[in-house]
N, C-alpha and C positions, 0 to 999 in steps of 0.2 A: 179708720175709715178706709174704703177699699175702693180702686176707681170703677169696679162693679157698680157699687152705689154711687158712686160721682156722676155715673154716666146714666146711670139711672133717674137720679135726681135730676141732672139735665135734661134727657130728653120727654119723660113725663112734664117737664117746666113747660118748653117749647111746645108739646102737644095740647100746654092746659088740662091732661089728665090726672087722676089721685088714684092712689094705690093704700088696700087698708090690706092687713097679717094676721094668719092664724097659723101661730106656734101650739105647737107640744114638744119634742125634743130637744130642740134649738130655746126654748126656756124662755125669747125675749131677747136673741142674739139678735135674729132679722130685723125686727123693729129697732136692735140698738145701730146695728152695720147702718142702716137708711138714715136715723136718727141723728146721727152722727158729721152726717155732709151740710155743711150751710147753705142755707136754703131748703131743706127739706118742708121745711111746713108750709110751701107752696105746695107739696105734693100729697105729702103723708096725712092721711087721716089718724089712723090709729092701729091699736092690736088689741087681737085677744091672745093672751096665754091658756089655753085647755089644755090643762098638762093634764086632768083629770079626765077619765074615759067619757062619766058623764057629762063634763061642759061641753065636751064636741056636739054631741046633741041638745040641752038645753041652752046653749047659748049660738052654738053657729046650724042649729038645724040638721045636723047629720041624720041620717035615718035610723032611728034606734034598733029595728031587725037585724041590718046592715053590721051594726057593730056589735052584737048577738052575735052574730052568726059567724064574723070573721074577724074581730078584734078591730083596735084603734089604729093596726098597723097595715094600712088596704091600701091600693091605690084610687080606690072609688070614694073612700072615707077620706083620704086626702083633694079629693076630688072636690068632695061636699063642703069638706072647711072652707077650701077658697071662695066656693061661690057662696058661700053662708056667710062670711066675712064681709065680702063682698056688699052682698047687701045689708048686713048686720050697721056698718061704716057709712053707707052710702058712695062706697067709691066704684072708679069706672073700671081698676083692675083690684084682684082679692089674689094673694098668694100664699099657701099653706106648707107647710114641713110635717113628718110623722114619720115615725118609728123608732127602730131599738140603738141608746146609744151605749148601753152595757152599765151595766157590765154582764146581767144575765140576760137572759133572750124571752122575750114577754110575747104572747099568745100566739107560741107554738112559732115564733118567729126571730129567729138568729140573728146576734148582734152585728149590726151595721146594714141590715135592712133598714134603708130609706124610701117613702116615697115623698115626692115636693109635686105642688102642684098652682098651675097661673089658671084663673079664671078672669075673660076679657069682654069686652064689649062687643056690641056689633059694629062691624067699620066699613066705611067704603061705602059708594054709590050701590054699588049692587047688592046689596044687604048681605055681606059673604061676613059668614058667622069667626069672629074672634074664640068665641069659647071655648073653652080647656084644653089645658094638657096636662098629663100628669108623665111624671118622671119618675123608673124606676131607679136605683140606687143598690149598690150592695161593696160601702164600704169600710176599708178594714184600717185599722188604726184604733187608741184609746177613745174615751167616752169622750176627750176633749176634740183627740184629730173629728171623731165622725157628725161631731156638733159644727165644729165650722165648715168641714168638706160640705154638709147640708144648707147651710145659710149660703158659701157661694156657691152652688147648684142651683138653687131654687131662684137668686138673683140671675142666673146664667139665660134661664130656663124662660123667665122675663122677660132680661134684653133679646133673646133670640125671637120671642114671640112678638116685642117692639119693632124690632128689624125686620120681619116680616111683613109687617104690616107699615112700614114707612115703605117699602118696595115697593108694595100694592097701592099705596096712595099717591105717588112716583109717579105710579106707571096710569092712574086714573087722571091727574093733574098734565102730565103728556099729552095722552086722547084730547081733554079740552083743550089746549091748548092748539093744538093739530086739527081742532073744529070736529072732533071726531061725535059729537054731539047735535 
């Protein structure tokens, strides 16, 4: 267990949020890294593994043209898993992983093409939108280095989006407090 997910499982604790996974390269790593810290099943809802082109779309909703047209390996198809997860879970954040961990390079896309991606809530008094970010990736190492470099990126990628938005609630909690209301 990694204090990635320590801290992750903490601070989702304290916000009372859940967080659900949608795997394809990382196989079920993410879900284990979270799984892993005691206390997670305050947080975790669950995963999908779509290691299969078609579960992306029959089970998280991806857009089927979409993955036509550019493969399972997109940043917008990573894009879709989270927020397909997302709601697929019923959780308040949905984070996804995809692409090549090799050993060959699958649709037209060279091994260690990552993209990871957080889908979030809407937060704050001012309805300032949480939603997405995808991350590109392009890392070099064996099938195992670019599996775990993936799981902590994607966790990273998270907390960064959690920290941002503890800032912005910081600084909303301030105002009131400052009567700025």
């Amino acid at each position: 267990m990694s204090s990635q997910a320590t801290e992750l499982v903490r601070l989702l604790t304290v916000r009372g949020e859940t967080l659900a996974v949608a795997e394809s390269l990382t196989g079920g790593l993410v879900a284990a890294e979270i799984t892993g810290v005691p206390g997670a099943s305050r947080v975790f809802r669950g995963s999908v593994t779509a290691y299969a082109t078609e579960l992306k779309h029959g089970l998280l909703g991806v857009d089927g043209s979409l993955l036509a047209q550019r493969g399972a390996v997109d940043p917008q198809v990573a894009g879709q898993m989270a927020a397909g997860v997302r709601a697929l879970l019923g959780a308040d954040w949905g984070i996804a992983t995809t692409g090549v961990a090799g050993p060959d390079p699958q649709d037209g896309k060279p091994v260690g093409t990552v993209f990871v991606a957080v889908y979030g809530p809407l937060t704050g008094r001012s309805g300032s939108a949480g939603g997405g970010k995808v991350r590109a990736l392009r890392l070099n190492g064996g099938r195992a280095e670019i599996r775990m470099e993936s799981v902590r990126s994607v966790l990273a990628v998270l907390l960064e989006q959690l920290a941002g938005e503890q800032t912005g609630n910081e600084r909303a909690q301030d105002t009131e407090r400052n009567g700025g209301f």
